[in-house]
N, C-alpha and C positions, 0 to 999 in steps of 0.2 A: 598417773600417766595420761597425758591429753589424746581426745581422743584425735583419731587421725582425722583431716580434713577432707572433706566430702566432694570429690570430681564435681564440678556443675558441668551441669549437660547444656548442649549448644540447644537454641530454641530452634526448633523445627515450623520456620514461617520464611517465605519468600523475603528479599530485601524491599526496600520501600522503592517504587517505582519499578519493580520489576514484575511478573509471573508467570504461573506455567501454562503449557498447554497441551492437552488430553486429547487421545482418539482424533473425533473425528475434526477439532480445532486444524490439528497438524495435517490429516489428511487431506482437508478441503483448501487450506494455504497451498501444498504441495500442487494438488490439481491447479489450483487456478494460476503456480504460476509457471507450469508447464504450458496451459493455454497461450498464457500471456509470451513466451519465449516460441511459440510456437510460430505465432504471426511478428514476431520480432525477426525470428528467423526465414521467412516469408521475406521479407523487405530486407533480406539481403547481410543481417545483422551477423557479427558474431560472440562470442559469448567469450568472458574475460572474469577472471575469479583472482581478484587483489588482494595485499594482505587485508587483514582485521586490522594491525598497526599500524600507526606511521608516528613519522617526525612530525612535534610539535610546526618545524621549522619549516618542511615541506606543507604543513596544513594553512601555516603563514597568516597573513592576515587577515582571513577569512574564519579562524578561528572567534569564539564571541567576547573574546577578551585580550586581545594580545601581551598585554602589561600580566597577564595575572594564568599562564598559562594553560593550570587546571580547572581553569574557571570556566563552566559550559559544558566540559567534554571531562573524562576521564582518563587524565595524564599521570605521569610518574618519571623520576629523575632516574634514570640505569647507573649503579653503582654512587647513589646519593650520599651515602658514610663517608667517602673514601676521600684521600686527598684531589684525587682528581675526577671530579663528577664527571657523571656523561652526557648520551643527548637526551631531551624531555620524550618522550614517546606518549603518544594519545589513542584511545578506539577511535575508531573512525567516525566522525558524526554525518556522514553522505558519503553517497558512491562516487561523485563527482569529483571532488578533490584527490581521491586517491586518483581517478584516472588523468588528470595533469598530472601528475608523477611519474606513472606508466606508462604516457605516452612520449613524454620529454626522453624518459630512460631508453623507451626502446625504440624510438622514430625510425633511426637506418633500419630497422628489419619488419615494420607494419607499412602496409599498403597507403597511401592519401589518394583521397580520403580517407581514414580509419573508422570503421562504425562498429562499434560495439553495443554487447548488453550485458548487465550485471544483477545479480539479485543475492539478499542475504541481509544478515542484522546492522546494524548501527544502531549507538549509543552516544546520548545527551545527558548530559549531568545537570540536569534541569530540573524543577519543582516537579514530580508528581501530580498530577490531579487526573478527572473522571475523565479515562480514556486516552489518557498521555501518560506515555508509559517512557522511562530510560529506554528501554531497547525496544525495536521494533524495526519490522522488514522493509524493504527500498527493493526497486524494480524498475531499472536506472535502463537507457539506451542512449545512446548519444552518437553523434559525428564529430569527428574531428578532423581540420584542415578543407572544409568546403565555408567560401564565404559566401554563398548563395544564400539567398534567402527561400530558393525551390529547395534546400535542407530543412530550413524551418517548418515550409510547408508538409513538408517529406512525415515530418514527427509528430504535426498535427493531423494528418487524416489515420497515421498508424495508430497515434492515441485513441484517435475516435473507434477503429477497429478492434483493438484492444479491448475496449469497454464493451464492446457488442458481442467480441469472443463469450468470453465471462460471464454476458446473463444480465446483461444492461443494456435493455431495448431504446429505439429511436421516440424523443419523444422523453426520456427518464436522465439525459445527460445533456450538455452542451458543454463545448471546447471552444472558452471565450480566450480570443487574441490583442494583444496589443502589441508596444512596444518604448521600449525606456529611451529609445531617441526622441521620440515624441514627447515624453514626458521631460527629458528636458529642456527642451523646445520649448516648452508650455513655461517651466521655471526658469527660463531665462526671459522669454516677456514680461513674467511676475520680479525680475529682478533678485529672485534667489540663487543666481548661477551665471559665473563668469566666465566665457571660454578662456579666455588668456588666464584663469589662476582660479582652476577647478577645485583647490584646496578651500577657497573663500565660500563663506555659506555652508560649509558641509556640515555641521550639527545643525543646521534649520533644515535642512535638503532630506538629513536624516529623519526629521521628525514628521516631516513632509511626506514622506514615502511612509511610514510607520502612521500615521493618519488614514491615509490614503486605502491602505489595506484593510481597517477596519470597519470598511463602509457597511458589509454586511450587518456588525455586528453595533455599530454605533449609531448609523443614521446618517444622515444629509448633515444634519444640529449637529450631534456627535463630533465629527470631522472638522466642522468651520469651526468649533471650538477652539480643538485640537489646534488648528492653524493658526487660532489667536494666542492669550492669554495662556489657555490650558483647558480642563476639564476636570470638575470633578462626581466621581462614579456614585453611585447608589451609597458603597458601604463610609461615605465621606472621603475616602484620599483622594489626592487631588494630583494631573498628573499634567505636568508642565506642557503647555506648545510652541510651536513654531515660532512666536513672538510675529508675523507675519503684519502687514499693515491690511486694512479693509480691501484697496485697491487690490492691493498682492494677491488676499483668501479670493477675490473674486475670482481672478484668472485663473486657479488650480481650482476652487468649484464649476465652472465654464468647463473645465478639463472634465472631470469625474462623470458630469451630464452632458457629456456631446453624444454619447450613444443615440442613434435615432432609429426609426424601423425599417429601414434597409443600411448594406455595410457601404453602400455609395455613399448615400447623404451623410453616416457618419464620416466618414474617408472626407468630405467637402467641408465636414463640421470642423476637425480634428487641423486641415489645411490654414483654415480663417485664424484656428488659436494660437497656431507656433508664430503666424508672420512673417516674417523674415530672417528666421533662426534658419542656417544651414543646417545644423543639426536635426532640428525638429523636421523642416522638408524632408528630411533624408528618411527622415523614422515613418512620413506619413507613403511616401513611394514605395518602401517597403511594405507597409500592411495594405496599400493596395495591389501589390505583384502580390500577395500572399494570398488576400482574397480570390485574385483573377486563377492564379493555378489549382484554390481550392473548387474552385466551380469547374476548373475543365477537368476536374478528377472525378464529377459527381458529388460533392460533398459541400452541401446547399446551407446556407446558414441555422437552418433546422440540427445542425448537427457542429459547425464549426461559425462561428463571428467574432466580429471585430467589436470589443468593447474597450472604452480604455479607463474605468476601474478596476484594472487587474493591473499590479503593480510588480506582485511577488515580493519576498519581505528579504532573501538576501543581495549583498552587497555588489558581487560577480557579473550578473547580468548586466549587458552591455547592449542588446538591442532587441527581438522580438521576444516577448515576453506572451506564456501559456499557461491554462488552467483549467481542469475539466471539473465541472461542477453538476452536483445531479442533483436535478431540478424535482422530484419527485419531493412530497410532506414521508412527515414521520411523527412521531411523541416523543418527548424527550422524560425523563426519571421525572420528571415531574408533571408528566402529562400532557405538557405543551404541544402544540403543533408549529412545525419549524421543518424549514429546506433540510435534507441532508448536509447536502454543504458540499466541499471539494474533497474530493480525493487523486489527484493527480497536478502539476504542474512541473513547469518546465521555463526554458527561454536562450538564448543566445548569450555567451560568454567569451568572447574574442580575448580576456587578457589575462586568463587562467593562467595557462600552459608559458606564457611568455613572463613571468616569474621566476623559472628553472631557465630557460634559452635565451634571454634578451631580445627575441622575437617575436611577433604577434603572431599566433594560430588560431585560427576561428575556428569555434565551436558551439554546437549548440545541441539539446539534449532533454530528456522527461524522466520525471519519477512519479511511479506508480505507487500510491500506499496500499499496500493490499492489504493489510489489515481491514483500512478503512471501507477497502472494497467488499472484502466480506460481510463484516457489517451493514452493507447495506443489500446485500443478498440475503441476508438473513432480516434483517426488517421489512423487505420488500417480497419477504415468505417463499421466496425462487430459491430456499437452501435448508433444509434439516440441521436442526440442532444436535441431533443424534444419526452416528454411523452404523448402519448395517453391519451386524455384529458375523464372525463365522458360524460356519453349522458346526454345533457339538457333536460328536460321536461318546455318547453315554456309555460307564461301563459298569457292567451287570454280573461281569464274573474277576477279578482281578488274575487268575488264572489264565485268560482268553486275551491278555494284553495286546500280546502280537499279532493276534486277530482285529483290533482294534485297530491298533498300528496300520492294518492293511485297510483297513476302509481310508480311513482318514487320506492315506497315502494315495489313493486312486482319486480322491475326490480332489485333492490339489494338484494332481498330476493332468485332474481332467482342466484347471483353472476357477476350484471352486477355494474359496475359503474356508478353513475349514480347522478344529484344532481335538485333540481327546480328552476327555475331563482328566486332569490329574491332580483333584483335591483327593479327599477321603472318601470311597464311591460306598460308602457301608448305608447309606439315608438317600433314596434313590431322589426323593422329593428337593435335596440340597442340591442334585445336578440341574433340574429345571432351574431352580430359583438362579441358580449360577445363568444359565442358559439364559432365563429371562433379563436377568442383570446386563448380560453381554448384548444384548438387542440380537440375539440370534435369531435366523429367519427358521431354523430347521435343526432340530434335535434327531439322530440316531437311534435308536434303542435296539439294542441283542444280547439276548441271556442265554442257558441252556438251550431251553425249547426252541427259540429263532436257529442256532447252531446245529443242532439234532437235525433241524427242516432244513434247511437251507434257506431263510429266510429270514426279513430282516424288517422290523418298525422305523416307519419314518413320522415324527410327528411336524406336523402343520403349524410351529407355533404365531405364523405371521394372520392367518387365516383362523385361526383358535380363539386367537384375540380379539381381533374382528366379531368373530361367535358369541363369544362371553358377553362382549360389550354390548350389541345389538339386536341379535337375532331371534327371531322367534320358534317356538322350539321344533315347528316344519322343517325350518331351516336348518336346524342343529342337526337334525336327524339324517337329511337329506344333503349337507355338507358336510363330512365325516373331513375332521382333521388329524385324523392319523390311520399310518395307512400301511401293510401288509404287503409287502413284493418281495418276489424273488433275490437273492443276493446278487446275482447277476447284473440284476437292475438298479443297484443302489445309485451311479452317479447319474443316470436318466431322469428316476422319479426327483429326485433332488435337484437339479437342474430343471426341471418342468415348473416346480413348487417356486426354485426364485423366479423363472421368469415370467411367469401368473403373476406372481406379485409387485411385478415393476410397471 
């Protein structure tokens, strides 16, 4: 008789591009992006919670492959078997496109302007690599239906605020502006762009703007490459460019270095290179009302300017274009020293929402990566890797549960953190080790004799630690970390002991 075949067991490992996240990972997300909603809701914001799904067909052409639906994002056909398939549905890969959805669906009953804010996951069906993950959190605000360009400026000094909330001093960030009117101003002098038949040039315009973006990362060389012939990288592949003529690359390099060191003379720089492009005029009057309202707000180019190497890589944006870059070094896995980089951008979308309505609604809007942001509060040492664990209440009698029960109970009731060991309490030494495990600031202790007295052990282990590590044994002697009081006193002395320690 054969024998029976053996269940194989599912591997217990994250999927590729995905993973978890622990304590105080989750914790310190949630804090920061209650900050961040905080001064969202300050400027008047409200807050909007969309679905996770949409239609392929509502995500539209914004999606990164239209011909190949699940291509980019994570799509699926409802009822795919069946004689009559259904619609494609996709996770969301931005907070943005769902809200032209939302806003189309529900106009007659939201205010205009509508201003919202959104925060929550999104999912890219993208390659994996170091620090780019399929899912990860977005921390979206936006206007809809204000065609002012005082909106744009509105979501630049909030960004700048935003960043300051959270623990990103003045001086560690700058909110660099442009605008893609401007930029095509610039490629219509270079003759990559035709107002009467906007369709013409669009794979070089593409490649142009996807050049453009990687100036950090490529270089001045890099870029004009790109805008010729192509480029090829370190590991040999080679990656095709813009086919542009010498003339052409000049005028889109003229473009990337008109920044000067005030946002006037670039403003006068940015003027000379569109020429006589309505368009491009149009883009440079805008990023000088932007400038003029961010100066009568107090927010001085120290903190907000007009560069116009900020491009932003999708296709939507339609006129002032945003980016918050933190200017502070770091090491990278390999030891390197290198900018942080951006964590935030944004820009004006006027033809989102007129996809569902046949009308145009201006819009414009930011996202926050708060991951990224974390990250750089933890390299810039302003954030603990590890959470302040609860106080243990240890137990010494299994019999005395209820009495356990009751401390614990007073100390969360006082607003303490606080939990009762319920492993195996026979090895008193295994509750510390737990205790220490947990980054507990304060361990319990009461057995018979504390019960008999009325009295109850608190040990010190934030202060303990300290001891063991450093001190000399005056010290030891004379900083006693553990400590005898009345039961009466349990949530005081505990309460005293965290806020010593903070």
């Amino acid at each position: 008789m054969a024998k029976p075949k053996k269940t194989s067991r599912p591997k217990a490992e994250t999927p590729k591009g995905f993973r978890d996240y622990f304590g105080a990972e989750v914790t310190q997300r949630a804090d920061m992006l209650r900050k961040i909603a905080t001064v969202y809701h300050r400027y008047g914001f409200d807050a909007l919670e969309s679905a996770g799904v949409e239609t392929v067909e509502a995500l539209g052409k914004f999606l990164p492959d239209v011909d190949r639906p699940n291509e980019g994002v994570f799509a699926w056909q409802e009822d795919s078997d069946s004689d009559k398939p259904g619609d494609w549905l996709a996770l969301r890969y931005d907070l943005t496109a769902p809200l032209a959805r939302v806003y189309a669906q529900h106009r007659n009953d939201l205010p205009t302007p509508y201003r919202r804010y959104a925060m929550g996951p999104v999912w890219r069906n993208e390659k994996p690599g170091p620090g780019r993950f399929r899912q990860f959190y977005q921390c979206d605000a936006d206007t809809v239906g204000a065609p002012s360009v005082a909106a744009d400026a509105e979501i630049c000094a909030m960004l700048a605020d935003c960043l300051e909330e959270v623990g990103i001093g003045r001086g560690d960030y700058v909110v660099r502006v442009n605008n893609r009117k401007v930029l095509n101003g610039v490629m219509e002098v270079a003759g990559v762009l035709d107002p009467s038949d906007p369709n013409q040039y669009a794979s070089e315009r593409g490649v142009v703007l996807r050049a453009i973006d990687k100036l950090d990362r490529l270089g001045l060389e890099g870029v004009r490459a790109l805008l010729g012939e192509g480029r090829k990288d370190d590991s040999g592949d080679f990656t095709h460019g813009a086919g542009l003529t010498d003339a052409q690359a000049d005028v889109i390099m003229g473009f990337m270095q008109a920044k000067r060191h005030s946002g006037t003379d670039t403003i006068a720089t940015l003027r000379d290179l569109v020429g006589a492009s309505a368009t491009g005029l149009e883009g440079v009057n805008e990023l000088e009302t932007i400038a003029d309202l961010m100066s009568a707000g107090g927010y001085g180019p120290d903190r907000i300017e007009i560069d116009p190497s900020v491009v932003r890589g999708l296709g939507y944006y339609t006129g002032p274009v945003f980016e918050a870059e933190l200017t502070f070094e770091i090491k990278d896995d390999k030891g390197r020293v290198r900018n942080f980089g951006s964590v935030a951008g944004g820009g004006r979308y006027d033809d989102l929402v007129k996809r569902f309505i046949g009308q145009e609604v201006p819009a414009t809007g930011v996202s926050i990566g708060v991951d990224r942001l974390l990250a750089a509060l933890h390299a810039k040492g302003r954030m603990s890797s590890q959470e302040e664990g609860p106080v243990v209440v240890t137990v010494m009698d299994k019999a005395r549960m209820a009495d356990y029960q009751a401390m614990v109970t007073e100390l969360r009731t006082a607003g303490i953190r606080a939990e009762v060991y319920l492993g195996n309490p026979k090895n008193f030494g295994n509750q510390l080790k737990y205790a220490d495990r947990r980054s507990s600031p304060v361990a319990v202790i009461a057995g018979g004799d504390e019960f008999d007295s009325g009295m109850v052990q608190i040990k010190d282990l934030i202060l303990g630690a300290k001891i063991a590590q450093s001190a000399t044994l005056e010290e030891w002697k004379d900083r006693p970390s553990q400590y005898e009081v009345p039961r009466g006193e349990l949530v005081a002395k505990v309460r005293d002991i965290l806020e010593s320690s903070r």
